[in-house]
N, C-alpha and C positions, 0 to 999 in steps of 0.2 A: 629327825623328829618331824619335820615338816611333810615329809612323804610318807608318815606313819598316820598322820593323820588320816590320808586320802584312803590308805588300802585299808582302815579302819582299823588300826590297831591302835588308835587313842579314843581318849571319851571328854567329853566335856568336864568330869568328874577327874579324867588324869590329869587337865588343864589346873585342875582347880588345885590339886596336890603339887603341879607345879608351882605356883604363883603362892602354895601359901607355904612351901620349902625357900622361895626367892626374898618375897614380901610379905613375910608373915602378916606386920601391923600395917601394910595400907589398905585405904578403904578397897572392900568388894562390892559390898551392898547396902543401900541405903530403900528402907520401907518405913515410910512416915516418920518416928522419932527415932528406930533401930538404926542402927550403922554398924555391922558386920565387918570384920577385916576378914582377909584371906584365910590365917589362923581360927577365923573363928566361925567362919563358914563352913571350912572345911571340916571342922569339931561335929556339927549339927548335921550335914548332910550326910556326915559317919553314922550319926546317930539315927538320920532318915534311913539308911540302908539295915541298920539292925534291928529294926524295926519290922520291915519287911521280910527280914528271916525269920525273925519273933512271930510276925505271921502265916509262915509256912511256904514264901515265896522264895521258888529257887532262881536259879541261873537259866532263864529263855520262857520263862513263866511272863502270862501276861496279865500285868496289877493295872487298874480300872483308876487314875490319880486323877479324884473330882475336887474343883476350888476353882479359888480365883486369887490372883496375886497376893502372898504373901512370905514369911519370910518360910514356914514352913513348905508354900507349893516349891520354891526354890531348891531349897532341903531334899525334897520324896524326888524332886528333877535329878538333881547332879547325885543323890544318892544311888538314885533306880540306875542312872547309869552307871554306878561303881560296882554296883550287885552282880550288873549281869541283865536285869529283869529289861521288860520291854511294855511302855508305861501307853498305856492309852487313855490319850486326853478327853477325858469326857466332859464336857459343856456341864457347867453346874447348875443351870436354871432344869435338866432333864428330869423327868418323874412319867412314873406309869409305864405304858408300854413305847415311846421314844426311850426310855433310858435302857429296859430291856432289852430294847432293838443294839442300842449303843453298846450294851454288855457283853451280848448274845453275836453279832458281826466283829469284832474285836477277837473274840475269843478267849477273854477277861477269867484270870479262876480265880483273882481275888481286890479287894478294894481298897484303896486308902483316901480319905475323905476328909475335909474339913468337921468339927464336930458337929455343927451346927445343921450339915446335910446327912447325919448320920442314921437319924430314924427315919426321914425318907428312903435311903437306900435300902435299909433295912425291909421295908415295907414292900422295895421292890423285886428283891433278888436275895437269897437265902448265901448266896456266897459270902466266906468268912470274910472281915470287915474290918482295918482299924483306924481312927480317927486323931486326927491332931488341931490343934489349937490355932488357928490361922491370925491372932492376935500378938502373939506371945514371939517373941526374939531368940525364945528357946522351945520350938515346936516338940522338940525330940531330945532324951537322953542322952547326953556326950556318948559317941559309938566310941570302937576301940582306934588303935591307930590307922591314919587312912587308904595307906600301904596295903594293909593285911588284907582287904576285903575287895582287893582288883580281882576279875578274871579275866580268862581267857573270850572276848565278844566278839572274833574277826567276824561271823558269820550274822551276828546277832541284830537286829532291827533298836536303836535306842526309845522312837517311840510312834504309837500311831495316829494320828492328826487326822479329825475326819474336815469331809468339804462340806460346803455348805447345805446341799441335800436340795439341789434347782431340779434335779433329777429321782423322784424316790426317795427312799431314805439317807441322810449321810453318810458317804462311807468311808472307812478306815482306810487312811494312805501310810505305806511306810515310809518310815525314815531312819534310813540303818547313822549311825555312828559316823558313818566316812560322808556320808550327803551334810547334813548337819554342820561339820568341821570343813567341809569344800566351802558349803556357800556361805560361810561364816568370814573365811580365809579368801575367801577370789571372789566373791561376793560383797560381803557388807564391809570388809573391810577400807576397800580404795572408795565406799560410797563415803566413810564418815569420815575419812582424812583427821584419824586421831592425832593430837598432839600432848604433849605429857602436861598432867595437870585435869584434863578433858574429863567428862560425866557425860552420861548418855540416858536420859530421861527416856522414859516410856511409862505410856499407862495403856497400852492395849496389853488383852491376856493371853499371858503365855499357854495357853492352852491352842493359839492355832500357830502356823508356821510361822509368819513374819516376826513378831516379836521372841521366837522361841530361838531361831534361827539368827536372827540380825539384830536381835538384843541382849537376850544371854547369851547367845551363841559368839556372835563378836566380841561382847564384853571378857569374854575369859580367854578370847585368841588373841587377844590384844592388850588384855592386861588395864584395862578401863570400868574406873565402880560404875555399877546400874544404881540408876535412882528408879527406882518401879514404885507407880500405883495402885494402890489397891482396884480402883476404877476411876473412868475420867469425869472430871469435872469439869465443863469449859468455866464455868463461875469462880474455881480454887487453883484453875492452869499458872495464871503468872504467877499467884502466891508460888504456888511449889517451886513453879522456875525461880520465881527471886530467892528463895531462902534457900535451895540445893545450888546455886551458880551451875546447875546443866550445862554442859557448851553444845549439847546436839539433843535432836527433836527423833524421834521414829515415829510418823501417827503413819492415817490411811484418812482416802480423802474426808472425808466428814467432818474428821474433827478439825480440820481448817474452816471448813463451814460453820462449823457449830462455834469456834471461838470468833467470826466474826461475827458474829449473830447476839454476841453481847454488848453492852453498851461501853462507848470508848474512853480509856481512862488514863490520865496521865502515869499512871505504871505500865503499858500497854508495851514499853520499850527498855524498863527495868528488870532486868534478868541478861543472862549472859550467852543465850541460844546465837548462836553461828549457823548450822546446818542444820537443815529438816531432810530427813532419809524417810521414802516412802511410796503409796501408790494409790493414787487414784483421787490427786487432787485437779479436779475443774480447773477450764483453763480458766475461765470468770473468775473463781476467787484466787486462783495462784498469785496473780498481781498484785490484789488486796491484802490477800495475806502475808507476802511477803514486805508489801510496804508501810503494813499499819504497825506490823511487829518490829521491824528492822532487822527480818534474818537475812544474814547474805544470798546465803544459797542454798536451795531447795531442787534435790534430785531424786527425782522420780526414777524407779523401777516395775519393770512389765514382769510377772510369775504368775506361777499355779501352785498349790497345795502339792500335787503330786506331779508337777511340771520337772522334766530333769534339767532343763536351764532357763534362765531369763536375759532380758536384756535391759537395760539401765542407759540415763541421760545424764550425762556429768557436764553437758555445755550451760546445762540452767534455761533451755531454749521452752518457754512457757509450752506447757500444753504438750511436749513432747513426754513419751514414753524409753525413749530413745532409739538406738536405731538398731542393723545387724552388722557388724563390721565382719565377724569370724562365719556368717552364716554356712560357707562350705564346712567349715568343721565342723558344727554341732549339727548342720542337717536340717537348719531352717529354711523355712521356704515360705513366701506369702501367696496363697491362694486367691483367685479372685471373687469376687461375689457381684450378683445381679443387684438389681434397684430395690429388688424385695429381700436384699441380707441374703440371700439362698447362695453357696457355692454353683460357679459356674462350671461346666464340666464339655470337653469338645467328642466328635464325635466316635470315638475310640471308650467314652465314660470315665474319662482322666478328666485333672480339676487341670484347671487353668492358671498358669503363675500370672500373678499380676502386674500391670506396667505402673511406671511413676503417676503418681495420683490417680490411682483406681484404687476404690477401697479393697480390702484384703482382710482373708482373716490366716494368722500365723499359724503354720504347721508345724511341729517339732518332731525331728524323726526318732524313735522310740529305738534304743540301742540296749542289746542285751551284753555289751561291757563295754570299758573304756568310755572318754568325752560322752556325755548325755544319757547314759545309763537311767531306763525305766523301772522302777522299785515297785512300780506298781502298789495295789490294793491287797487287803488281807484275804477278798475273798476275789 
């Protein structure tokens, strides 16, 4: 089972069928007052997938799935991937010719949407359309059984995740089924050192890779409920930690910023947070953060949206990103760079590996199979 995952022949969505055949009634999901068991998750994201046939969307069709966390975005996720279909996350703030663009580079033939962004889409693109309830604990009509509606996806992309757009427009990275489940599995797994009992809180959306990947994504490899937010609050953070007992953290660096950036309270260390899994917290506030709050350990991971590997810091060493231990296997290499950031290159017009403490910028060798395999863009 474990090697089915990698060659892509599971889905998030078979996980999900496993855990709710093992553990029907324990918690899966927890979205503000809902609380989901496996059983009953797996009920609704049946009901997300029939949906999208009711829409006209087959097997390797690509549906346009616009929101933001809820129990329903959850549902159209683990459902899309039981269909078949191959889901592209569109950022829900898009309108005009950005969503267009977002539509139109995807290769989108059809949409499923929160209600509430439904007449904007509509306004923008004539593709058929349908909506659900992002409130509601039952987004979708119980589908049939969850069995029935597997297919065949070895070849198929689960979903497309665009970047940020520092370059031109944002653009659609894949993310077949077996990337997904690798870095779920040899990834996020040894970062949150689950232990039974354990919650894994997140309030970033699952619409980009980290929380899609190492928050749903570990959560169903590992058999761990998500506590997901709708959106974050540094003002409402401890609440939610104290009343869910979370035992682990996924932010990115900001919102360590942003929670100490509020004023200090004696609940500040009420809650049950153990580990923070993430990237890109300051080495300034790492300290802060970790000593105002009382989390033990806070491990930073280095990735890309469409990166086929990363590297992670499990020593807790502040400021660190971590380091390359395996880099012959995966093909990393640290380039060097001048005083103005620019790649150095000698005179042959090769870059130049760099020595211990000279800055670098990491190169990942782009492999067309096996260890580090490039998925690339849609277009």
């Amino acid at each position: 089972a474990f090697l089915r995952q990698f060659r892509g022949e599971a889905t998030l969505f078979d996980l999900l069928v496993r855990w709710a055949k093992r553990r029907p009634d324990a918690l899966a999901l927890e979205v503000g007052e809902a609380r989901l068991s496996y059983c009953e998750l797996s009920a609704v994201a049946s009901g997300a997938a029939r949906r999208l046939r009711e829409l006209g969307a087959g097997s390797g069709d690509v549906v346009a799935l616009i929101g933001q966390n809820s129990v329903g975005y959850v549902a159209a996720l683990l459902g899309g991937a039981g269909s078949g279909v191959t889901l592209a996350l569109v950022h829900p703030e898009l309108a005009g010719e950005p969503l267009q663009q977002a539509l139109a580079s995807a290769g989108a033939k059809f949409v499923l949407c929160e209600a509430e962004l439904a007449e904007r889409v509509r306004q923008t693109t004539p593709l058929p359309l349908a909506s659900f309830d992002p409130h509601s604990a039952s987004p979708f009509p119980a589908g049939e059984q969850a069995e029935a509606i597997a297919a065949d996806r070895r070849t198929r992309d689960f979903a497309l995740v665009y970047t940020s757009g520092t370059t031109g427009w944002p653009k659609a990275c894949r993310l077949p089924h077996s990337r997904v489940l690798a870095a779920a599995c040899l990834f996020g797994a040894p970062l949150f050192d689950f232990r039974p009992g354990d919650k894994l809180l997140c309030a970033l959306p699952l619409f980009h890779g980290s929380p899609l990947m190492l928050g749903l994504g570990v959560c169903l490899v590992t058999g761990t409920p998500l506590v997901l937010e709708r959106r974050f609050s540094a003002s409402e953070f401890l609440n939610v930690a104290a009343r869910t007992r979370a035992t682990s953290l996924l932010y990115v660096g900001d919102l360590g910023r942003m929670l100490l950036a509020t004023p200090e309270s004696g609940r500040d260390r009420e809650h049950a947070l153990r580990v923070a899994v993430g990237n890109g917290m300051a080495e300034s506030v790492w300290p802060k953060f970790q000593q105002r709050f009382g989390i033990a350990s806070v491990r930073e991971f280095y990735a890309a949206t469409e990166s086929p590997v990363g590297i992670f810091n499990f020593s807790g060493r502040v400021g660190s990103v971590g380091n390359l231990p395996y880099a012959w296997m995966f093909g990393l290499k640290l380039a060097k760079l001048d005083e103005q950031g620019e790649l150095v290159r000698d005179g042959n017009g090769r870059l130049v590996e760099c020595a211990v403490d000279e800055p670098g910028e990491l190169l990942v060798r782009a492999r067309r199979s096996g260890l580090g395999v490039f998925h690339g863009y849609v277009d």
